[in-house]
N, C-alpha and C positions, 0 to 999 in steps of 0.2 A: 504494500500500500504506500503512495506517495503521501508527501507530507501535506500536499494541496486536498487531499483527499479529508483531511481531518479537522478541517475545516468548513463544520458542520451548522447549516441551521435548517434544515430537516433530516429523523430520521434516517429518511428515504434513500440519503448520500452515505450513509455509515450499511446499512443494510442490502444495496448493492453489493458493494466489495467484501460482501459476507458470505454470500450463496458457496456451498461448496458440495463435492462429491457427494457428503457424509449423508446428506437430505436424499438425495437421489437414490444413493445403494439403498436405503431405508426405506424408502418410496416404493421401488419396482421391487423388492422382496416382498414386499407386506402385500403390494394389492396382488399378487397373484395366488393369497392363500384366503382372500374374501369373497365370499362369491356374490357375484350379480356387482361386484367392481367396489370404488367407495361411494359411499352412500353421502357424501358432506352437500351436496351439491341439493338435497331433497328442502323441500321447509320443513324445521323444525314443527313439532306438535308438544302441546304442556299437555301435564299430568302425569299422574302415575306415581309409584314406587320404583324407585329402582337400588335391587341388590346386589349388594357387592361383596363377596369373599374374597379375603383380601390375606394371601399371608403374611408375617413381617409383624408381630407385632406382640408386644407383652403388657404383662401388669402394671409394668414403670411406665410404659408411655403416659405422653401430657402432651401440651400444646406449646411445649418453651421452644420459641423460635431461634433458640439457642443451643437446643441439646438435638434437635429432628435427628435421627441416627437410622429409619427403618423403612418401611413399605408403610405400613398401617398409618404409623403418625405424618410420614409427608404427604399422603392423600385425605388424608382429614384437613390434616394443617391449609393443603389448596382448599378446600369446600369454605372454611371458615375466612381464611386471608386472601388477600391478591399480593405479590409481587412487584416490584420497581418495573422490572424487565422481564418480559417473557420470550421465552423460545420457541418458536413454532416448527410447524412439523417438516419444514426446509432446512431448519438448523440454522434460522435467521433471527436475531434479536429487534423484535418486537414492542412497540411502546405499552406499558401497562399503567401502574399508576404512575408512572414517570411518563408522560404525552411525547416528549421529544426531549434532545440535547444536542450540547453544542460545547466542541472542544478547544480549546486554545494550542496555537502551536507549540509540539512536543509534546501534546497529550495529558500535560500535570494538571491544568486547570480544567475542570468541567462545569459547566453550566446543567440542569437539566430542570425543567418546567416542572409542576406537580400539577395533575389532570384537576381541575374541579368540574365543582357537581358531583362529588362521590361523597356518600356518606357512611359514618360504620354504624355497627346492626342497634347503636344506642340512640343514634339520631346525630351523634356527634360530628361535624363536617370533616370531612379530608383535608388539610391545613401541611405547609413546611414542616412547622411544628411536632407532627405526628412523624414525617419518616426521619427528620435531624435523630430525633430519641430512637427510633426502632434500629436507625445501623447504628447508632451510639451505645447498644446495646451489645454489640460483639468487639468495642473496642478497650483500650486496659486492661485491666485487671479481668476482663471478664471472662468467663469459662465457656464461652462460646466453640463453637467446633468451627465455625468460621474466624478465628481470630487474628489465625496467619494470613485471611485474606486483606482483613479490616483493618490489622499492621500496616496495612500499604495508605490508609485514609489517613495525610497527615492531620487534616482541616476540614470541619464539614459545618457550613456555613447556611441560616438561611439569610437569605438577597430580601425574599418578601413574601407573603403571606404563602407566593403560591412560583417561589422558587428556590432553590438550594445550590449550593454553590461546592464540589467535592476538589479539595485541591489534592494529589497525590504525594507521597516520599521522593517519587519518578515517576517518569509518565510511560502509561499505561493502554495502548491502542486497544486492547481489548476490554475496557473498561463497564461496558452496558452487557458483554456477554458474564463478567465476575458478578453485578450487580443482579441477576436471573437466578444465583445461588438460593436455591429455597430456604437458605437461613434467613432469605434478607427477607423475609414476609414483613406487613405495617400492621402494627396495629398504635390506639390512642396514646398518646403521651402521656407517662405518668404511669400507665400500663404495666401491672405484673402477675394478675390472678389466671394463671397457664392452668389454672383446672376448670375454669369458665372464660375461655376465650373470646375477645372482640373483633372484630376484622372486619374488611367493606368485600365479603367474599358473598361469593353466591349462594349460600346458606349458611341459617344459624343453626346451632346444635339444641338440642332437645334432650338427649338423654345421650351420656357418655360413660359406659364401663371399662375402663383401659384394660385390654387384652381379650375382651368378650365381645363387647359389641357397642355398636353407636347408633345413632339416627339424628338424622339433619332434617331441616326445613328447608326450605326456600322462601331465599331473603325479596321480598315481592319489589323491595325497592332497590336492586342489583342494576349495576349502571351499564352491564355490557349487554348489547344489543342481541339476541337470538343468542342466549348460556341463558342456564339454571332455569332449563325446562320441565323437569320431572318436581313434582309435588313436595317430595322429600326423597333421600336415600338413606336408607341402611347398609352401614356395614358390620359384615360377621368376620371376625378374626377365625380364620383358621391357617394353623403356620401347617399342619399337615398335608402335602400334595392331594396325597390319593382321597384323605375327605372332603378337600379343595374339590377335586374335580368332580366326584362323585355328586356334589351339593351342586355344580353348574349340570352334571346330565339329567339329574334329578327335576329339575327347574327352583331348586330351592333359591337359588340365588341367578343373577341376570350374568357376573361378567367376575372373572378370575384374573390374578396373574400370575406367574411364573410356573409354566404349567412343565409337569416333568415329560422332557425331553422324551423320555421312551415310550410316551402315547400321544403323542401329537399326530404321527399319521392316525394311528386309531381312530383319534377323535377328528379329525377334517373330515375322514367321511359321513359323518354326522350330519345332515342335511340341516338340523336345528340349529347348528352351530359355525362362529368364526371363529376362524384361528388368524389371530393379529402377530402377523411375526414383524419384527422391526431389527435392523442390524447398524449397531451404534457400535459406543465405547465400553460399555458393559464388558467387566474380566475381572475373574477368580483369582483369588490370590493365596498361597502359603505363607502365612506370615512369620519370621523369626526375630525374633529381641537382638537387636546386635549390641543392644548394653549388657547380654548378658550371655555366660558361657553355656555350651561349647559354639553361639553363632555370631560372638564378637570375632571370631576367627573367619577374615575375608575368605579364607581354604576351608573353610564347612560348609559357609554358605555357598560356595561355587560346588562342592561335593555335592549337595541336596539338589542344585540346579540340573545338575549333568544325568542325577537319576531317576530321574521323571521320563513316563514314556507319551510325550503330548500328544504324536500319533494316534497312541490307543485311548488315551483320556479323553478327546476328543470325538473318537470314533465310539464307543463304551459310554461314557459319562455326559453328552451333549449328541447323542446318533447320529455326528456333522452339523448340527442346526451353530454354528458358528466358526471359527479359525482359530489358528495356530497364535500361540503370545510368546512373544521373545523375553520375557522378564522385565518388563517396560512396561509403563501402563499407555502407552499413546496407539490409537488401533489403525491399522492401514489405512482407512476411511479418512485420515485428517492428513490435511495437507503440509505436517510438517513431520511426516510419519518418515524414520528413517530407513531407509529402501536398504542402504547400502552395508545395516546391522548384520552378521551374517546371524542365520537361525541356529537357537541351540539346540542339537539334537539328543538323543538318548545317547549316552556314552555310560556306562558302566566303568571302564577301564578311568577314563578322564575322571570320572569322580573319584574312584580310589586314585590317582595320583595324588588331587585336592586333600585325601584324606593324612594321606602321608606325609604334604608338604605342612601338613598341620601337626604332623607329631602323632598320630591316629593308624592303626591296622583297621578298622573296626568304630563304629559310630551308633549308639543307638538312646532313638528320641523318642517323648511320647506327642504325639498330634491330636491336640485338641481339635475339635468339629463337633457339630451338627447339622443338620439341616436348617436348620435360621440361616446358617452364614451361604448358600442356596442349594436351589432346589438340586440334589441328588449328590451334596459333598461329601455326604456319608460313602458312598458307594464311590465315590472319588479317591476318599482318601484309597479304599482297601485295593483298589489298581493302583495307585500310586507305593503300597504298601509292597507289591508284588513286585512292580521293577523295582524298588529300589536297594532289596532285598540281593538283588544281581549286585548290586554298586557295593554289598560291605555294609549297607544302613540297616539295620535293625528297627523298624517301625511300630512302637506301638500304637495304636488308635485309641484314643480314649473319646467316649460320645456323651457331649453335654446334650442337657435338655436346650428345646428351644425357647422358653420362658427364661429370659434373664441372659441369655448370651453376649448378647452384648452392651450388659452391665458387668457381668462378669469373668466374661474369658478373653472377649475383644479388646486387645491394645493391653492386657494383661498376663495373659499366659504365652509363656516363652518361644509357641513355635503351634498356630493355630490356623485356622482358615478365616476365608472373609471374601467380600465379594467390593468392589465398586462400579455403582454406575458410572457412565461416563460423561463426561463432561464436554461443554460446547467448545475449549479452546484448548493447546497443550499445555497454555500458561496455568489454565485453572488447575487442570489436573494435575501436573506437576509442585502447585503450590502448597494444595489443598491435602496432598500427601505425603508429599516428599520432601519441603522445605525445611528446617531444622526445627524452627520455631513453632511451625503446624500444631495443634492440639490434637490434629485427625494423622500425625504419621506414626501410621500404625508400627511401622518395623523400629522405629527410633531410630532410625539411621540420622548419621549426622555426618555432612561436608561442605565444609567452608567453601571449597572451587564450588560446587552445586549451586550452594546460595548465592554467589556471590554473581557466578554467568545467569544466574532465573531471575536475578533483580536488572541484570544486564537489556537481555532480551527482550523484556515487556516493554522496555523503553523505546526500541527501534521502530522506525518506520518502514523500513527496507525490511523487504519482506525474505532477501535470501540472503543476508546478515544474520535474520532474526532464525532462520530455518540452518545455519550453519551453527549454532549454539543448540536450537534445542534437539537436531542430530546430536552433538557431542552430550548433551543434561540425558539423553537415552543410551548412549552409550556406557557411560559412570553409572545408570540404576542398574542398565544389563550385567555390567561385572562386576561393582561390589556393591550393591543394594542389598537389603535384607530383604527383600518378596521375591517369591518365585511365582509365575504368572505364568500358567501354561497354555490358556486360553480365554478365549474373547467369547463369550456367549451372547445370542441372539435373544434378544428380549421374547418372551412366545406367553399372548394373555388367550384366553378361553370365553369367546361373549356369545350370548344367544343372540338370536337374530330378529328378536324383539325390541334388542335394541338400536336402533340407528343416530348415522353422525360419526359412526367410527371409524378411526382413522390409524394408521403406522406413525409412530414418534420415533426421532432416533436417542429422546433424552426418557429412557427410565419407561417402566410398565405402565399400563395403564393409560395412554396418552402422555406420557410426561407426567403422571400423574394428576392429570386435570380432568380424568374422563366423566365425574359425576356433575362438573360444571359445562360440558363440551354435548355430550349426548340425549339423545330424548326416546322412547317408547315409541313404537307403532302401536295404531290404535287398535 
């Protein structure tokens, strides 16, 4: 992107230069698994219920636009809140309560309007006011999981009732796709009772049992034109697959996600039913402590890398419904994806070298998992258990429940699974996980060169300056990062065909997680 380019006073000029593959691959995978094509194109119709089994979700969830960590709480958290920026199903950043912006040369200073005419579910109007507090909520001291992002807000300014002024550390050309981070939801100023939520989102809640079930209303006074057509939604937490999908053939519930891999053709041919595949940045992850022994040793982590067989994981644990992951979290799809990474293959032999050069004959771990961290990691790990057992590694499996996972194992036990979605830019995703500072880097890796070229890059405007650094920030996760990342899985939700409006996202199940504000019933 040229720097005339960023020189913004619509939109319309920043979201040009945005369009990329990622929307496209996403696009013509998904509609050739709906049938009679997509449906966005019909007029909506109001009314109805509509259900949603939804895995991803526990006792501890809430509404803290600070902690969002799952499936269940960030598709509620959409129903209830709206967004700065939204992502559409291009892989384009879209105005939401932020109407437009507008950037000063270099990127450090931003301008952006605040829409009015929005009000939240109290009556209270949408104000500066309201979003200055909501991102000031993930900065200092705060315990936000967005906080390494909002380290980057040196100054956030309101101009006037109904504009905001964000000045940067450094400037930042991707700054409206960071701002889309489903942390950054608005709610009132002043705001902190996260077990009774306010927001200016397409419905309000009604009854909320964190890990059982919910049910929303619809907010009659919701300011987006053709959303929050269905009467109210319910959702039913179920983290189990097989009861997941059982409760959509049943018709107990209208629309699933994460459906396992090993019966998606079964269920396509289900004439009652779509199968919404969508292919993003979504990838599985092995996680290891490198704060702590035996995987602060860069020679054990490359040992556990080498004896993964992603061929068969992929083929076995995902039936092909996605690709191959280099130990990188950037997915071919993004156009600063490094081509010229060589892949890592199954080596047995190379990992016992690793083991050796470690001081090691012989290596053996236990691998926390459930199925929380996704659908079929149990059954991942025990393939992964099988090669690695070739390499000298001794694998045991130990299987958490998935209530509480990820209050309790995630970003805590020494050498676990976990999954992330993907993210619209490789700055995000490289920030949001692998920066030092991160609250969300799960392996605790820590590198100064790392940090030092991610604060580099975001600042460039040249687009193959910026693609020559985040090659080399993928290179450094590939050989000494603590995650081992063997594949990229294809988002795959399960909806009856009662419901229409539905579309392929490449950000996250569900729509992006928008789908009970996006969709409507046939009559």
């Amino acid at each position: 992107m040229s720097a005339s380019d960023m020189h913004m006073t619509d939109t319309r000029l920043f979201q040009f230069g945005r369009r990329g593959f990622l929307a496209g691959a996403a696009g013509l995978s998904a509609l050739s698994m709906l049938p009679g094509g997509l449906r966005a194109q019909e007029q909506p119709q109001r009314g109805g219920l509509l259900r949603m089994g939804i895995g991803g979700g526990s006792t501890t969830d809430d509404f803290d636009i600070r902690k969002l960590n799952d499936w269940v709480p960030v598709n509620q958290a959409y129903m209830v809140m709206n967004g700065l920026v939204e992502i559409d199903a291009s892989n384009t950043a879209q105005p939401e309560l932020f109407e437009s912006w507008e950037a000063a040369e270099g990127a450090v200073e931003w301008v952006f309007k605040v829409r009015q005419g929005v009000t939240f579910h109290n009556g209270k109007s949408l104000t500066a006011d309201d979003v200055v507090y909501s991102l000031n909520l993930h900065r200092g001291d705060s315990s936000s999981a967005a906080r390494s992002v909002a380290a980057g807000f040196a100054d956030i300014q309101k101009i006037s009732d109904f504009e905001v002024k964000i000045t940067l550390t450094s400037g930042n050309a991707d700054l409206p796709y960071v701002l889309s981070d489903y942390h950054f939801l608005v709610v009132p100023e002043g705001f902190s009772d996260w077990a009774n939520p306010i927001g200016t989102g397409p419905f309000i809640p009604e009854s909320v049992e964190p890990g059982v079930r919910a049910r929303f209303t619809r907010n009659e006074n919701y300011w987006k034109p053709g959303c929050a057509n269905v009467d109210a939604v319910e959702v039913i937490v179920i983290n189990d697959v097989s009861a997941r999908t059982n409760a959509l053939m049943s018709g107990q519930v209208h629309a699933i996600n994460s459906l396992d891999f090993k019966t998606v053709d079964l269920l396509a041919r289900n004439r009652n039913l779509q199968i919404v595949r969508s292919a993003g940045g979504q990838h599985y992850t092995f996680l290891m402590d490198c704060t702590r022994a035996p995987f602060s040793d860069v020679n054990v982590r490359q040992a556990i890398k080498y004896s993964i067989d992603r061929e068969q994981l992929l083929k076995t644990a995902l039936m092909g419904y996605g690709s191959l992951g280099n130990d990188h979290p950037i997915p071919v799809t993004d156009r600063f994806f490094n081509k010229e990474l060589k892949q890592r293959a199954y080596d047995p032999e190379q990992a016992k070298f690793h083991l050796k050069k470690a001081g090691m004959d012989s290596l053996s771990v236990t691998l926390q998992t459930s199925d929380a961290a996704f659908t079929g990691a149990v059954d991942a790990a025990a393939v992964y258990r099988t090669a690695a057992s070739g390499a000298g590694i001794d694998v045991s499996i130990q299987r958490e429940p998935a209530d509480g996972y990820w209050d309790n194992v995630w970003m805590k036990a020494p050498f676990c699974m976990s999954y992330w979605g993907g993210r619209p830019t490789a700055d995000q995703m490289l920030t949001i996980a692998y920066q030092s500072s991160s609250a969300q880097n799960d392996s605790h890796w820590a590198n100064a060169d790392f940090d030092r070229l991610l604060t580099e890059a975001r600042a460039l405007l040249d687009d193959e300056k910026r693609r020559e650094i985040y090659w080399e920030l993928q290179r450094m996760i590939h050989d000494d990062g603590g995650v081992m990342i063997p594949m990229f899985g294809d988002y795959l939700d399960g909806v009856s065909n009662k419901v229409q409006g539905v579309t392929p996202h490449p950000m996250f199940n569900l729509m992006g997680a928008r789908m009970a504000e996006k969709v409507w019933l046939a009559a």
